[in-house]
C-alpha positions as CSV (number, residue, x, y, z in Angstrom):
1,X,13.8,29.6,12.3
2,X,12.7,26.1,13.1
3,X,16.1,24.7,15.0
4,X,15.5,28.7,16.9
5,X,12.0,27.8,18.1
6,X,12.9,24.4,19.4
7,X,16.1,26.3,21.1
8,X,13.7,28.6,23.2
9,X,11.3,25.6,24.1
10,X,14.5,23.9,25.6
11,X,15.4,27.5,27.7
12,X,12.4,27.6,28.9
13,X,12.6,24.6,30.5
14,X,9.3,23.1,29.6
15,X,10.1,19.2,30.4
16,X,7.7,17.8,27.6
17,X,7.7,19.1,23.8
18,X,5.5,17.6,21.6
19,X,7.0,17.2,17.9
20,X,4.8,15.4,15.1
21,X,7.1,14.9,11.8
22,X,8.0,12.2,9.7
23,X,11.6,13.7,9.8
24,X,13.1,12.0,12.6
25,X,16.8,12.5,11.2
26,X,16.4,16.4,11.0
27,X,14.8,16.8,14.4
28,X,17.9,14.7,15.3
29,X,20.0,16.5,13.6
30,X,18.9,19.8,15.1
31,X,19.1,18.5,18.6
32,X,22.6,18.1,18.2
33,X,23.6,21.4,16.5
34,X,21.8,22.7,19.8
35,X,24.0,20.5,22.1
36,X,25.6,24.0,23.2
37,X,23.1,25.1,24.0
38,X,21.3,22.7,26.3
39,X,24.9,21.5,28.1
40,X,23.1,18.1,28.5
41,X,23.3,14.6,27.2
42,X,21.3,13.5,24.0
43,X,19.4,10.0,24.3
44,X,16.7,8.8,21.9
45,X,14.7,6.0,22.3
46,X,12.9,3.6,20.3
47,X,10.6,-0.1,21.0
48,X,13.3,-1.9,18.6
49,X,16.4,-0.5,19.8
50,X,15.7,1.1,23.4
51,X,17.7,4.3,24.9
52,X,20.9,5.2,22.9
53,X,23.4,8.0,23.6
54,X,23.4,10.5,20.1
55,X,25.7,13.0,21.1
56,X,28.8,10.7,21.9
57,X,30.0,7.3,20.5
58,X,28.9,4.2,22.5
59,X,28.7,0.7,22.2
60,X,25.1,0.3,21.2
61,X,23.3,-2.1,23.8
62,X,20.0,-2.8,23.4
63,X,18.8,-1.4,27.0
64,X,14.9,-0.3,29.0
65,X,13.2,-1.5,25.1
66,X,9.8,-1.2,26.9
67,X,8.5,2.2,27.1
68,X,7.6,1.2,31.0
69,X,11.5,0.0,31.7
70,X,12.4,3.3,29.8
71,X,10.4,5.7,31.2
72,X,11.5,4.0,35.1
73,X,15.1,4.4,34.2
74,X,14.6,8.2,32.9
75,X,13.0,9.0,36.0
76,X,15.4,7.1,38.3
77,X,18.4,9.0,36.8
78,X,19.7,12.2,38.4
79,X,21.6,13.6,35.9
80,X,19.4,16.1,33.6
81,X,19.6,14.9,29.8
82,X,17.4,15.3,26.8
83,X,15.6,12.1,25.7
84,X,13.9,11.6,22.4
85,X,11.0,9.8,22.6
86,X,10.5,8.4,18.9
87,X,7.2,6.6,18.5
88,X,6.2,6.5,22.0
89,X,1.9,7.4,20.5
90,X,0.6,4.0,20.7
91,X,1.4,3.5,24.2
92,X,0.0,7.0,25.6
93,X,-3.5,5.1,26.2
94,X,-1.8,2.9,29.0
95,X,-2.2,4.7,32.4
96,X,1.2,3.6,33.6
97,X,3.1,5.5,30.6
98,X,1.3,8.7,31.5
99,X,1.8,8.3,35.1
100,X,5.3,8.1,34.5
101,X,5.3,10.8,32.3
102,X,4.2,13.1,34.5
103,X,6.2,12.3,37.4
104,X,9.0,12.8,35.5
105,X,8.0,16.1,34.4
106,X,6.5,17.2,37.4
107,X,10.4,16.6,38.9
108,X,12.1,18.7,36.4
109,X,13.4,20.9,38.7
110,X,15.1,18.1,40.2
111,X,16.0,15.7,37.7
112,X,16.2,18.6,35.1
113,X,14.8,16.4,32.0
114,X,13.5,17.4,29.2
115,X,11.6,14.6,27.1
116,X,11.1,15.3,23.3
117,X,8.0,12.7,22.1
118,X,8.4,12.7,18.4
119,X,5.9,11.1,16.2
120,X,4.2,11.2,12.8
121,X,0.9,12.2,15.0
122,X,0.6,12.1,18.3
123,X,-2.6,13.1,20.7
124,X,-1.3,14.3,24.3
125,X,-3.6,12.7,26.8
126,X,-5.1,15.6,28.9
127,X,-3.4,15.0,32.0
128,X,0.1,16.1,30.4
129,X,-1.3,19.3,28.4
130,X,-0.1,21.9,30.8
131,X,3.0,20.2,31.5
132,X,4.0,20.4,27.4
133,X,4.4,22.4,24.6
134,X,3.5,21.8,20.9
135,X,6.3,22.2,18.1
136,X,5.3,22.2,14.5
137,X,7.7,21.5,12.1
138,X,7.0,23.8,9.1
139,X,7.4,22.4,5.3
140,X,10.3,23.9,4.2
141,X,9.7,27.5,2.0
142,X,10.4,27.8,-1.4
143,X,14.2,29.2,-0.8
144,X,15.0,26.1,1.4
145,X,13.1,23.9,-1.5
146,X,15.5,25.7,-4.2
147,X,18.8,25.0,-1.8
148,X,17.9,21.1,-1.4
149,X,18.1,20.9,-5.2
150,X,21.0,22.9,-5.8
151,X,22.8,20.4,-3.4
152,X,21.4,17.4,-5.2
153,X,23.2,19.4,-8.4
154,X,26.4,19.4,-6.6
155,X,26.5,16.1,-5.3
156,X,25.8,15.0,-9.4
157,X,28.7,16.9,-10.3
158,X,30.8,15.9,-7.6
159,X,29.6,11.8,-8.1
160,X,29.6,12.3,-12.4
161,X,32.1,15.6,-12.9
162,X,29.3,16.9,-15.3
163,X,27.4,19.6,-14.2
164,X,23.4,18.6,-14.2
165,X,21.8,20.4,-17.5
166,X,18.8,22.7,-16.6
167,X,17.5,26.0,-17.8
168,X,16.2,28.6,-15.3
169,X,12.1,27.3,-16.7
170,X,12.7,24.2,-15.7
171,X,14.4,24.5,-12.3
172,X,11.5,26.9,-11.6
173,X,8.9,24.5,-12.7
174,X,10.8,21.8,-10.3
175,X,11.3,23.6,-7.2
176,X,7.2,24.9,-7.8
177,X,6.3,21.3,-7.9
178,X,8.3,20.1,-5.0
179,X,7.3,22.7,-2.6
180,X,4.8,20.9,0.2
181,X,6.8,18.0,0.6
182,X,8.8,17.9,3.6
183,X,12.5,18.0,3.4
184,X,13.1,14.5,3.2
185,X,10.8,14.0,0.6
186,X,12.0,17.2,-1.8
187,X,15.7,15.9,-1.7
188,X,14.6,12.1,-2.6
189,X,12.7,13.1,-5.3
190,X,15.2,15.9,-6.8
191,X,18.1,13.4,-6.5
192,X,15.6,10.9,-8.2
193,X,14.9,14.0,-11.3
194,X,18.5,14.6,-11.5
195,X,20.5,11.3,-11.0
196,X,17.8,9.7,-13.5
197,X,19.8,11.5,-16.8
198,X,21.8,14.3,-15.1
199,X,19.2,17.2,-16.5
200,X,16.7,18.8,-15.0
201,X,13.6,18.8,-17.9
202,X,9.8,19.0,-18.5
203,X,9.4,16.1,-18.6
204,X,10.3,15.1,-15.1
205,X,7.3,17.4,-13.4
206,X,4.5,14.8,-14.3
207,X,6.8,12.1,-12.8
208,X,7.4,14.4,-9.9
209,X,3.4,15.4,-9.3
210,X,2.6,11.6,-9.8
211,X,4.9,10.8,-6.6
212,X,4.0,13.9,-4.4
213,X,0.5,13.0,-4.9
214,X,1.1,9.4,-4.0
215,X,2.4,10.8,-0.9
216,X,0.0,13.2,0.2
217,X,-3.1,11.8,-0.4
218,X,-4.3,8.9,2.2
219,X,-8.3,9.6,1.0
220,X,-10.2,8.3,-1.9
221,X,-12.0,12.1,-2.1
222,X,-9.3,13.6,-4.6
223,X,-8.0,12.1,-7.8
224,X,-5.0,12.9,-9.5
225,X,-5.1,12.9,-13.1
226,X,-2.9,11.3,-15.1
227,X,-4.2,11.9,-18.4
228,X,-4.4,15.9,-18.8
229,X,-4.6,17.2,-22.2
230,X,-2.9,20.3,-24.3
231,X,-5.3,23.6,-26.2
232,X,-3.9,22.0,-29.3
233,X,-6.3,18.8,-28.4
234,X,-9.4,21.3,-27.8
235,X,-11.3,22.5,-30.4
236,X,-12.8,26.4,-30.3
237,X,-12.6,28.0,-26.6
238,X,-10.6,30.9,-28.3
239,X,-11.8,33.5,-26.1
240,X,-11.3,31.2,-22.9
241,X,-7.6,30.3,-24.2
242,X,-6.8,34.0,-24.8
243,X,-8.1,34.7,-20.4
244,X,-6.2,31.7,-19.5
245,X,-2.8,32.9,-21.4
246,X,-3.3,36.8,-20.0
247,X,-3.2,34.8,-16.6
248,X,-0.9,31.8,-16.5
249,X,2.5,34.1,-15.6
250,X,0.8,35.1,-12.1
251,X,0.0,31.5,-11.7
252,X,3.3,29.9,-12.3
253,X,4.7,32.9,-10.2
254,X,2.5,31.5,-6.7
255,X,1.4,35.1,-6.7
256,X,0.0,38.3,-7.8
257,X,2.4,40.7,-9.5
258,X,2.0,43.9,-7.8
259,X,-1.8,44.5,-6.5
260,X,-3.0,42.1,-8.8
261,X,-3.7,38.5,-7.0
262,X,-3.1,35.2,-8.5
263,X,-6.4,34.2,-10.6
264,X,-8.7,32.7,-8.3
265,X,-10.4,30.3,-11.0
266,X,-13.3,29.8,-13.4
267,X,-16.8,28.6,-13.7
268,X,-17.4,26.8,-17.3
269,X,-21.2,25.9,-17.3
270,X,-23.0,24.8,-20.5
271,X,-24.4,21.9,-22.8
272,X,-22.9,18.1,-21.4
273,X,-20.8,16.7,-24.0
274,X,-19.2,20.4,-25.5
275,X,-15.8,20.0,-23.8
276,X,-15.9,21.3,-20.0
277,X,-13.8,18.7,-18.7
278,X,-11.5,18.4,-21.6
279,X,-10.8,22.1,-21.1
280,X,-10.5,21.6,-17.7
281,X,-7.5,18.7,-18.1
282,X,-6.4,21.5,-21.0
283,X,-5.9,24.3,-18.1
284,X,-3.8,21.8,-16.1
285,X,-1.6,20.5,-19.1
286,X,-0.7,23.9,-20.7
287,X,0.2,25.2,-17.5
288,X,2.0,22.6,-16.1
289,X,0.2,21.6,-12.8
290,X,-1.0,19.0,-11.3
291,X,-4.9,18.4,-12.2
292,X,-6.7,16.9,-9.3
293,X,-10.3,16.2,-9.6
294,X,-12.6,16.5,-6.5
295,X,-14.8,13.6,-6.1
296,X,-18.0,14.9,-4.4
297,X,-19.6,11.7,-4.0
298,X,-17.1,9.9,-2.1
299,X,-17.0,12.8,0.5
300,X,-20.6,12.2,2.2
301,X,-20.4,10.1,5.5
302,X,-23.2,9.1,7.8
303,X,-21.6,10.3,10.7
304,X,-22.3,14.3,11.6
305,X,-19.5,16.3,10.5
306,X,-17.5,13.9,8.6
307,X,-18.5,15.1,5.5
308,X,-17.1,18.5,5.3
309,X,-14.3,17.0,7.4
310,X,-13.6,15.3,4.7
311,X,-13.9,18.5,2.1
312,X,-11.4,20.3,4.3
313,X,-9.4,17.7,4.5
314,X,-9.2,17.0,0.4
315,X,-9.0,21.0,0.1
316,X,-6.0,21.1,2.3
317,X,-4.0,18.3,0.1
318,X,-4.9,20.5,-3.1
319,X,-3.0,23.5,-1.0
320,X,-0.3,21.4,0.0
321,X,0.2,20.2,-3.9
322,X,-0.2,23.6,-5.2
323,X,0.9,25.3,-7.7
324,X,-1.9,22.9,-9.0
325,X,-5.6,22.7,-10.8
326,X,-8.5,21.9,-8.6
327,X,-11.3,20.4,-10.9
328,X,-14.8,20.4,-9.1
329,X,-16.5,18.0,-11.7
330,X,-20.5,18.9,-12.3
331,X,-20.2,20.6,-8.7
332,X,-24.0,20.9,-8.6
333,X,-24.4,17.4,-7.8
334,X,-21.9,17.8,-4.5
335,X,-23.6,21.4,-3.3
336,X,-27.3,21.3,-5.0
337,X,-29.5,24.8,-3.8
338,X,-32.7,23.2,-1.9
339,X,-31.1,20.1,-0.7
340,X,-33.4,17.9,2.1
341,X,-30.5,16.1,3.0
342,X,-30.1,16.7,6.3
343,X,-27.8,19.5,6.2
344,X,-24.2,18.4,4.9
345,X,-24.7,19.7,1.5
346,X,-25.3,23.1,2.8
347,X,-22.6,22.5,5.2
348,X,-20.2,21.5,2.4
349,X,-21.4,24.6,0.5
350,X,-19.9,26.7,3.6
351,X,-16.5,24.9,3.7
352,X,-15.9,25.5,0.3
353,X,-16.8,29.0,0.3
354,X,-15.0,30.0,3.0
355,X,-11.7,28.5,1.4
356,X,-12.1,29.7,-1.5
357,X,-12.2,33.7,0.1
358,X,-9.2,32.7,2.3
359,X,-6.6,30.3,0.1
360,X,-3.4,32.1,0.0
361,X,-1.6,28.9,-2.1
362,X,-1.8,29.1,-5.8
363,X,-4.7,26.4,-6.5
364,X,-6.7,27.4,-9.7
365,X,-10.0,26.2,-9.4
366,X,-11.8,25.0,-12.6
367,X,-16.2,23.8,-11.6
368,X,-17.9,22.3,-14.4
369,X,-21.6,22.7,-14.2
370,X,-24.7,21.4,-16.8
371,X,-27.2,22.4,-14.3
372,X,-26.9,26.2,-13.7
373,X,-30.0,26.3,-11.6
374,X,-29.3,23.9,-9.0
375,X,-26.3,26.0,-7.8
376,X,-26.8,28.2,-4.9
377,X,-26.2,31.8,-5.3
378,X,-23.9,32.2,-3.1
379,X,-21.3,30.3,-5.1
380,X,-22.5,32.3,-8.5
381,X,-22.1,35.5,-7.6
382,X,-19.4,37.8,-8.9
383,X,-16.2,37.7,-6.8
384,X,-16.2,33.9,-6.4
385,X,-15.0,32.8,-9.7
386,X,-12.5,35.2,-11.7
387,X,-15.2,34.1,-14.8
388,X,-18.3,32.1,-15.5
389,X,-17.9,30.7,-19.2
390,X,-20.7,29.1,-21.1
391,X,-19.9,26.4,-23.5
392,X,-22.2,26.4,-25.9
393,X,-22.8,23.8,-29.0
394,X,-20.2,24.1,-31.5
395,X,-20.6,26.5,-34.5
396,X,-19.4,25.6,-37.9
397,X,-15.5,26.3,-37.5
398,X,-15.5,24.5,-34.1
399,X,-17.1,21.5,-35.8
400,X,-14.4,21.8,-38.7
401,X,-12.1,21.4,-36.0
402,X,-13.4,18.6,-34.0
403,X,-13.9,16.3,-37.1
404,X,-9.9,16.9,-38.4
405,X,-9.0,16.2,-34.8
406,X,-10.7,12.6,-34.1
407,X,-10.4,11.8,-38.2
408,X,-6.5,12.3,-37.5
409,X,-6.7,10.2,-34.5
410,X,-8.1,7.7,-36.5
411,X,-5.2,7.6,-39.2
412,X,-7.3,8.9,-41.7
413,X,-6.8,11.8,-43.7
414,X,-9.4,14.3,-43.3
415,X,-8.8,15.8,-46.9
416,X,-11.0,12.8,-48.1
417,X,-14.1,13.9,-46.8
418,X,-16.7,16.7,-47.8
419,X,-16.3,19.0,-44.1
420,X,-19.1,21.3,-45.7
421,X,-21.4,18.2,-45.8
422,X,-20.2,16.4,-42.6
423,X,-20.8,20.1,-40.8
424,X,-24.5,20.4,-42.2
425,X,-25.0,16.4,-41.3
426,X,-23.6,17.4,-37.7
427,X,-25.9,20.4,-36.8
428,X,-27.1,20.4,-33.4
429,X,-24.2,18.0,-32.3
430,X,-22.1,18.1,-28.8
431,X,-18.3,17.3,-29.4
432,X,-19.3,14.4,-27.8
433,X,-21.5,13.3,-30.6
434,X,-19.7,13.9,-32.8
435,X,-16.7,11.9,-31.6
436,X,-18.7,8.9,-30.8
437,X,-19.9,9.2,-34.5
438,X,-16.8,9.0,-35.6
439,X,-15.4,5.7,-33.2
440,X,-18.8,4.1,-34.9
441,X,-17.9,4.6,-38.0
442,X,-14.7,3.5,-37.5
443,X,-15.9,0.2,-36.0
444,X,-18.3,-0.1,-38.7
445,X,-15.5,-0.1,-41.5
446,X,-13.5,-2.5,-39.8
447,X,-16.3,-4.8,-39.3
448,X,-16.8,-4.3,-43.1
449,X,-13.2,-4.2,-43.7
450,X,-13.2,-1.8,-45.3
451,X,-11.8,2.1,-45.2
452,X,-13.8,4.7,-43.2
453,X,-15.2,6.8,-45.4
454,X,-17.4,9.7,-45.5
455,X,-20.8,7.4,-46.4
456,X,-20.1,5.4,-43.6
457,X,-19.7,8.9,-41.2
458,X,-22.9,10.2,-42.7
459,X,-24.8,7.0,-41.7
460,X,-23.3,7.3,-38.3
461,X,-24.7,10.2,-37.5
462,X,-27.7,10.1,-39.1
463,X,-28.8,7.4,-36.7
464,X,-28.1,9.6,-33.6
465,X,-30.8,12.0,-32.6
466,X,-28.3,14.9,-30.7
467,X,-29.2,16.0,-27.1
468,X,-29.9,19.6,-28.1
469,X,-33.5,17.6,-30.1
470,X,-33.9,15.4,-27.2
471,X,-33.6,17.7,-24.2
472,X,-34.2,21.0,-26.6
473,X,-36.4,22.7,-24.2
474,X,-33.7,22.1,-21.0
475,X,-30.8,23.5,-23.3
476,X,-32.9,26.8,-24.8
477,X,-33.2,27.7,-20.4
478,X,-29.6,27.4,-20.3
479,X,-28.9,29.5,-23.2
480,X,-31.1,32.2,-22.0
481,X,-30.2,32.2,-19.1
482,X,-26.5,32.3,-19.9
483,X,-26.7,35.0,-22.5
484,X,-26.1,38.0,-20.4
485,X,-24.9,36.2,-17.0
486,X,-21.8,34.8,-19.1
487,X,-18.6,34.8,-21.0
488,X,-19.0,33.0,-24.3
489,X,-16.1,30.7,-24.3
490,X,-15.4,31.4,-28.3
């Protein structure tokens, strides 16, 4: 489709195309399997080795380096040829380049060349605009994605005479995780899955995410998250795990089955410190994706515009690294109802709505929220989440839970302590709380040297006074006014 698209441009004789990629060598590559088609010679130029002949061997010379001495000898020839002009963007500011340029298209039904200018980006001054056409090279789709790793498994078996060890999972996880990349990149990083222990497993997709995000993002306004977490390391949520299994097969599938669309995402609002962003890294681990965490804050800019430039610009890496999880951490401090700042908040608020009605790529979006009443709306209204959850505090079996999990993690054995006691201690505790009790009362023993024990946890947290005494009134708002607006998330 793509090498078809460049072969009309060439047959319609438009003498400039305009080509931003970072895969030289393909567009190359293509520009020879067209030779056919265009009867002409092939030159490519570059500052550090000047104008080279591609579709013939020749003694390479290092000839007309300067884009002025090259673009002079171009126009001086009279026999029609293609020329590549690699790199040729930080010189388009020079009047003298453009000139020549044009004169040189201008003359194409005399000289009959056709100049390619091929760059990672590259802004046509305006004067050359009607004399060129754009070409966008597409990232490949998820067939061509699948082909490049199947022929980094071949060249494995050819190189080691084993065939690479994958199941159908795993390969589908792979080729999910290394679509958005360009084809450069996909075939680099398969080789580097498969020639690392000649399998395809598991555990190559976080090593995979960790590179394709290095390469994508060139902006401090998303963060990829290393540290995700699995539903075995949350306490409670049982309603909220059982809706996220019903939906992960349409996720990991990129799209809906039938009429039903891919899940859109979820809402969890409730009491700080009762697990919202733990379940949030949860999402991300169990299913596999990449968890990237929006980072509101960094996004605002003094200059007009800027700032939801830079939201669209963020939500566009999240598309590019999907199938992925999109955390918007305590979102009402990025998009707060009744702002007086000017106007980028509620400008921000419109960005992110209208992506979030017109995202095709499989990005799961996951808010966190403490502060129900300083959302707008607009973004709380049925049909923008799949689900609004409220986290509540933890009832007795959650707190059961949550002390086994952090006394394990301490390397104590939670049989030698009274839970009963420890859960009617605990009342009115956060998660949080709760683990922070314990991490004191771990340091306390080993000031003490002695073994934590459940005197030591008692004291712990009898000298905390729990949020839900300090900010009681704040929390009994939230609860009422969550009671018939939301899902419980247990």
């Amino acid at each position: 489709m793509l090498q078809h698209q460049l072969e009309v441009l060439i047959k319609s004789e438009i003498p400039l195309i305009i080509i931003e990629s970072t895969e030289e060598n393909q567009v190359v590559d293509m520009l020879l399997e067209l030779k056919p088609v265009y009867e002409r010679p092939l030159f490519k130029w570059t500052l550090t080795e000047g104008i080279q002949r591609m579709d013939r061997d020749m003694p390479s010379q290092k000839l007309f380096s300067q884009p002025v001495d090259a673009l002079g000898h171009i126009k001086s020839v009279s026999t029609p040829g293609v020329y590549i002009m690699a790199d040729l963007h930080p010189f388009l500011d020079e009047a003298m380049h453009v000139r020549l340029l044009k004169d040189i298209a201008l003359k194409f039904n005399e000289l009959g060349h056709t100049l390619i200018l091929l760059s990672h980006a590259l802004e046509v001054p305006v004067e050359l605009m009607k004399l060129s056409a754009k070409l966008d090279i597409a990232l490949p789709e998820r067939k061509e994605v699948e082909r490049i790793v199947r022929d980094e498994a071949k060249a494995w078996l050819l190189n080691s005479g084993d065939k690479v060890q994958a199941n159908t999972e795993n390969l589908k996880l792979l080729i999910n995780n290394l679509t958005g990349l360009t084809r450069t990149e996909v075939r680099r990083l398969a080789r580097n899955a498969i020639f690392d222990d000649g399998a395809i497993t598991a555990s190559d997709i976080p090593k995979i995410n960790e590179a394709k995000y290095q390469l994508l993002s060139e902006q401090g306004n998303l963060h990829f998250e290393y540290d995700t977490a699995q539903f075995s390391d949350v306490a409670g949520f049982k309603r909220l795990k059982h809706w996220l299994g019903e939906r992960q097969a349409f996720f990991n599938g990129g799209e809906g089955v039938g009429s039903l669309p891919a899940p859109k995402g979820m809402l969890l609002l409730g009491v700080q410190g009762c697990g919202k962003s733990l379940a949030a890294k949860a999402v991300a681990g169990s299913w596999h994706a990449p968890l990237l965490r929006l980072d509101f804050g960094s996004m605002y800019n003094k200059f007009y515009g800027e700032t939801e430039k830079n939201l669209r610009d963020a939500l566009q890496t999240a598309e590019v690294m999907a199938p992925c999880v999109l955390w918007l951490d305590e979102i009402e401090k990025g998009i707060a109802s009744g702002s007086d700042d000017g106007g980028p908040a509620t400008r921000m608020l419109g960005t992110l709505l209208t992506w979030m009605a017109e995202k095709k790529a499989p990005v799961f979006l996951v808010a966190t929220a403490n502060d129900i009443q300083a959302l707008p709306p607009e973004l709380v209204r049925k049909g923008r989440f799949d689900e609004i959850f409220f986290v509540d505090l933890p009832n007795d079996e959650v707190c059961f839970a949550i002390f086994d999990i952090h006394l394990k993690r301490q390397k104590v054995d939670p049989a030698d302590f009274n839970f009963a006691r420890l859960i009617e201690e605990s009342e009115g505790f956060s998660g949080a709380e709760i683990e922070q009790a314990v991490i004191s009362a771990f340091y306390a023993a080993h000031a003490r040297e002695i073994t934590l024990d459940q005197d030591l946890l008692i004291a712990e947290l009898r000298k905390t006074q729990p949020l839900s005494v300090v900010m009681a009134e704040q929390i009994a708002e939230l609860r009422l006014w969550a009671e018939d607006r939301t899902v419980s998330c247990d």
